[in-house]
C-alpha positions as CSV (number, residue, x, y, z in Angstrom):
1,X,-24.4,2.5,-84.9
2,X,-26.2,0.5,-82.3
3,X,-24.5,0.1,-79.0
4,X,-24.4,-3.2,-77.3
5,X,-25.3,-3.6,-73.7
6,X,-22.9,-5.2,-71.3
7,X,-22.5,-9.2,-71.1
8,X,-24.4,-10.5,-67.9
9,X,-22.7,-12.8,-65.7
10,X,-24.1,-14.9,-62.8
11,X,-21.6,-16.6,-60.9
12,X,-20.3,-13.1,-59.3
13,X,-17.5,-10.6,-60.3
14,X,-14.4,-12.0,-61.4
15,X,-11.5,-13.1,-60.0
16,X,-9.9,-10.1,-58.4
17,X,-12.5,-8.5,-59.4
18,X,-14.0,-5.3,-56.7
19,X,-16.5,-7.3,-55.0
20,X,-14.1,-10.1,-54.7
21,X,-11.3,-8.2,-52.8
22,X,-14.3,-6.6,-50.6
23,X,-15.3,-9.7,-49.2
24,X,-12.0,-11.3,-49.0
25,X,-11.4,-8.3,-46.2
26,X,-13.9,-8.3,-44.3
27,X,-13.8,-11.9,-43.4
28,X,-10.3,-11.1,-42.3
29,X,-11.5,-8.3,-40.4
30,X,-13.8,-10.5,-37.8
31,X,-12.9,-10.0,-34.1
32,X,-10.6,-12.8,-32.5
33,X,-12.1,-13.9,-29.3
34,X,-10.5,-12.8,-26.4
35,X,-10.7,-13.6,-22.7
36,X,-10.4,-10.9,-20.1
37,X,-9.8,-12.7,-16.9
38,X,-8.5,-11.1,-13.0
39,X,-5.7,-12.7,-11.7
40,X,-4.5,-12.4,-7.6
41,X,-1.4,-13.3,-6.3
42,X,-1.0,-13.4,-2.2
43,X,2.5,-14.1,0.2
44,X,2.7,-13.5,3.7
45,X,5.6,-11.8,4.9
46,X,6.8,-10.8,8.9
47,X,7.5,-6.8,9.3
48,X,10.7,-6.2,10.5
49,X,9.9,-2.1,11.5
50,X,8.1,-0.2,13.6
51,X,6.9,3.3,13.4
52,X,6.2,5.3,16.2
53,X,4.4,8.3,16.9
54,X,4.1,9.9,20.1
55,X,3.3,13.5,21.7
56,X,4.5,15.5,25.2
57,X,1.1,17.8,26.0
58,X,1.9,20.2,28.6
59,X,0.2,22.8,30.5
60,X,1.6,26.1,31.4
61,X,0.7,29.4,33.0
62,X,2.1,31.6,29.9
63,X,3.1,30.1,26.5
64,X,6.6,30.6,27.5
65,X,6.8,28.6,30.2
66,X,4.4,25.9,28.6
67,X,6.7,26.0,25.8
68,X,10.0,25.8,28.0
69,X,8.3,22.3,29.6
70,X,7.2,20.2,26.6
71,X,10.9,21.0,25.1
72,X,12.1,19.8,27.7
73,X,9.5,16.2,27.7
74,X,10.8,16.6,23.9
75,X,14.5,16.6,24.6
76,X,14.2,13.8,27.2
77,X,12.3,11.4,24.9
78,X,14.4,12.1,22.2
79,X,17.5,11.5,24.2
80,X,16.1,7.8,25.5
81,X,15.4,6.7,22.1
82,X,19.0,7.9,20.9
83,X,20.3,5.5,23.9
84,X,18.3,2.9,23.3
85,X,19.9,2.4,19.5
86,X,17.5,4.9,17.6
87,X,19.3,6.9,14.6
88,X,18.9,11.0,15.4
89,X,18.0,10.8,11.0
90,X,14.7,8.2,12.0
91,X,13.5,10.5,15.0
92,X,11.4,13.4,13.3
93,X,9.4,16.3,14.4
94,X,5.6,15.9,12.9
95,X,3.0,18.8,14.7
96,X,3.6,21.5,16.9
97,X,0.6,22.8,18.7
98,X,0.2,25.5,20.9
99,X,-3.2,26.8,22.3
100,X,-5.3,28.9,24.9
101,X,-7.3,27.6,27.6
102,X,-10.5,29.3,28.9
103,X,-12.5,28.4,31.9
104,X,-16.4,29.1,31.7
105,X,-17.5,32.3,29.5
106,X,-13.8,34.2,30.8
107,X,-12.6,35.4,27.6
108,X,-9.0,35.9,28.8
109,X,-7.2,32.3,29.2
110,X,-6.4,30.6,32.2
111,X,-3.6,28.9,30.7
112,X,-1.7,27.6,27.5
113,X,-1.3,24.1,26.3
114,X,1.6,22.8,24.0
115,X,1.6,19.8,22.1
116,X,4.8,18.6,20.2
117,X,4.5,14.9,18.2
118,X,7.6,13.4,16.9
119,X,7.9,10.3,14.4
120,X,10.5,7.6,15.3
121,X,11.1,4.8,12.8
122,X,12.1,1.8,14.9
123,X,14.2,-0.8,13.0
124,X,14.4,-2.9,15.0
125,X,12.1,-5.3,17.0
126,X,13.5,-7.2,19.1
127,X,14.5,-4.1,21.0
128,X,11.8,-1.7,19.8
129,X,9.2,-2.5,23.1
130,X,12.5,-1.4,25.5
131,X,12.9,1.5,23.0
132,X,8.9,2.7,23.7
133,X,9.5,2.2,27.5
134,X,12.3,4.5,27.4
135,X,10.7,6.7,25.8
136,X,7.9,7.2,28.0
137,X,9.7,7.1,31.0
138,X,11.7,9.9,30.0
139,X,9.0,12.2,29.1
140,X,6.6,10.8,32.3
141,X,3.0,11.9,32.5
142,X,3.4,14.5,29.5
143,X,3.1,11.6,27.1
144,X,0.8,10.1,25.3
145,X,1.1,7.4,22.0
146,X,-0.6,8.1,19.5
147,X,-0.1,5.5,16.7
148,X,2.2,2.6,15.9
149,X,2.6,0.8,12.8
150,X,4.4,-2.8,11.3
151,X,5.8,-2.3,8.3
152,X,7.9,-4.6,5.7
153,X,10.5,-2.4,4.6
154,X,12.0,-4.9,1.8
155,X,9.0,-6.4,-0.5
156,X,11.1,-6.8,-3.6
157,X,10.8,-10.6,-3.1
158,X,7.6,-11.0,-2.1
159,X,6.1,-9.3,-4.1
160,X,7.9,-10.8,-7.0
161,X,6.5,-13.9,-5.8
162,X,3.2,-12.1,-5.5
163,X,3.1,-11.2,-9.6
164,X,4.5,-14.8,-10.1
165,X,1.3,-16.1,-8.6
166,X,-1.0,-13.7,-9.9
167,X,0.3,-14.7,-13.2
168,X,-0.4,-18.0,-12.7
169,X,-3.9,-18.0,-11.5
170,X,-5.1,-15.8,-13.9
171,X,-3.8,-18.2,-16.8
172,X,-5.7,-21.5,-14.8
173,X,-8.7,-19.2,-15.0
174,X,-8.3,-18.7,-18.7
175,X,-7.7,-22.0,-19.5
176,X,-10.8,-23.3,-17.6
177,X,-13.2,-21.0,-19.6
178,X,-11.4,-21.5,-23.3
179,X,-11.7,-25.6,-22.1
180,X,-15.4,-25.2,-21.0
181,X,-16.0,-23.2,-24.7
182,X,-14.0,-26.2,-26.5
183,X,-11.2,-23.6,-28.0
184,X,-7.7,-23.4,-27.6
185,X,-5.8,-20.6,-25.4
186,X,-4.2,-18.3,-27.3
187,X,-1.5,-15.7,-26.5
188,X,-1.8,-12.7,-23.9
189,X,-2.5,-9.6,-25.9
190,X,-2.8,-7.2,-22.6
191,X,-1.7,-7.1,-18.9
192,X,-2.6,-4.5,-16.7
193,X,-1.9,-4.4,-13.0
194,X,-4.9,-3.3,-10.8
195,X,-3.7,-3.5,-7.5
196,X,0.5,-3.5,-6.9
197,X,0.6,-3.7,-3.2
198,X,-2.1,-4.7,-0.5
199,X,-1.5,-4.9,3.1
200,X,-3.8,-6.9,5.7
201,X,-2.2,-7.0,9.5
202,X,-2.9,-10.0,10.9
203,X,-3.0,-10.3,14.7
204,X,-1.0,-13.1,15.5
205,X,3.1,-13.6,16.6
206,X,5.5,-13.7,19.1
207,X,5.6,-11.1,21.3
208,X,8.9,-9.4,22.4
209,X,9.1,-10.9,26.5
210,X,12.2,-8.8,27.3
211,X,11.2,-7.1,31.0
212,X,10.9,-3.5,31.4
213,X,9.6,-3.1,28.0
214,X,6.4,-2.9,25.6
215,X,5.3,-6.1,24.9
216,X,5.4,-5.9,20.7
217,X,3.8,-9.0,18.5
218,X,5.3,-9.0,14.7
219,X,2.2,-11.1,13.6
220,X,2.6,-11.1,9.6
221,X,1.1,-9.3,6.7
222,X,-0.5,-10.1,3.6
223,X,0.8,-9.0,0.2
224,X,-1.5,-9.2,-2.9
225,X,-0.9,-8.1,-6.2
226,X,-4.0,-8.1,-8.5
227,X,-4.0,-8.1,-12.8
228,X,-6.3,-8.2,-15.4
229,X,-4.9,-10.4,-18.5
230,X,-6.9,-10.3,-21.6
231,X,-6.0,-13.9,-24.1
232,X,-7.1,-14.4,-27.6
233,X,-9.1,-17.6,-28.0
């Protein structure tokens, strides 16, 4: 019995056919175009606290008695802040420090210095430059400052306003390139922050006058909030 061979066709498989269902997938499987575009978002607020940090360094002929003196700078400071409206919970010890002093190649010390730093959180301005004064005039020539810092304590509405803007300028970006390429925006299929919180001290503001006291300048900050949106297109 002779077998006969297959029927040839020429206009491709059937309908439904293997080859038919192949290509039918992989034209849906094409990329969609996306746009992947940065977006920053910038307020200005004014701090509204000051942090302080401050030392007593003392000199003493034994570590006792050196000891016994910058306790004593300690206490007073501490003491003048409390008066002057400071919380005893936003006054904080931060380094104690207590070395030898040599003289020349003597190996036995001459005498011992101490070093104690506390942390005081200042809340509020208007009053914080008395608040330094006191300070140092309590502990006299055994203090030194170290380090103060402006800080906005509640951001929650700036930086609300920050991600608002962000938002915003990264979607004018968008729509600029998916113009220029002739194609419709589509819809946000990622947003990632990069950068929550930044903070730039600018050096400008009203500085507290009140006499007897550290002259303090609020000045303002900068808040910016950076994302990185990616849109179809």
């Amino acid at each position: 019995m002779a077998l006969k061979s297959p029927a040839r066709t020429t206009g491709g498989s059937p309908a439904g056919g293997p080859q038919a269902t192949a290509a039918t997938l992989t034209a849906s499987a094409q990329p969609a175009g996306r746009i992947t575009v940065t977006g920053n978002g910038t307020v200005t607020g004014v701090p509204n606290q000051l942090t302080l940090s401050l030392a007593v360094q003392v000199n003493g002929s034994s570590v006792t008695s050196a000891l016994s003196q910058a306790n004593h700078a300690v206490r007073a400071v501490t003491a003048a802040l409390t008066r002057r409206g400071v919380a005893a919970a936003d006054i904080q010890t931060s380094d104690l420090n207590i070395s030898p002093n040599y003289q020349g190649n003597n190996p036995v010390p001459v005498s011992y210095g101490v070093s104690e730093s506390l942390t005081a959180t200042l809340n509020q301005l208007g009053t914080a430059g008395a608040q330094i004064q006191a300070a140092v005039r309590a502990g006299g020539n055994a203090v030194s400052i170290n380090d103060v810092s402006l800080n906005i304590t509640n951001t929650g509405k700036l930086m609300a306003a920050a991600r608002a803007r962000a938002v915003a300028d990264a979607r004018a970006q968008a729509s600029q390139f998916a113009a220029a390429l002739g194609e419709p925006l589509g819809q946000v299929i990622s947003l990632t922050p990069v950068q929550q919180q930044t903070v730039y001290p600018e050096v400008f503001g009203a500085a507290n006058k009140a006499a007897g006291s550290v002259p303090i300048s609020a000045g303002t900050q900068q808040l910016t909030v950076s994302i990185t949106v990616v849109y179809a297109a």
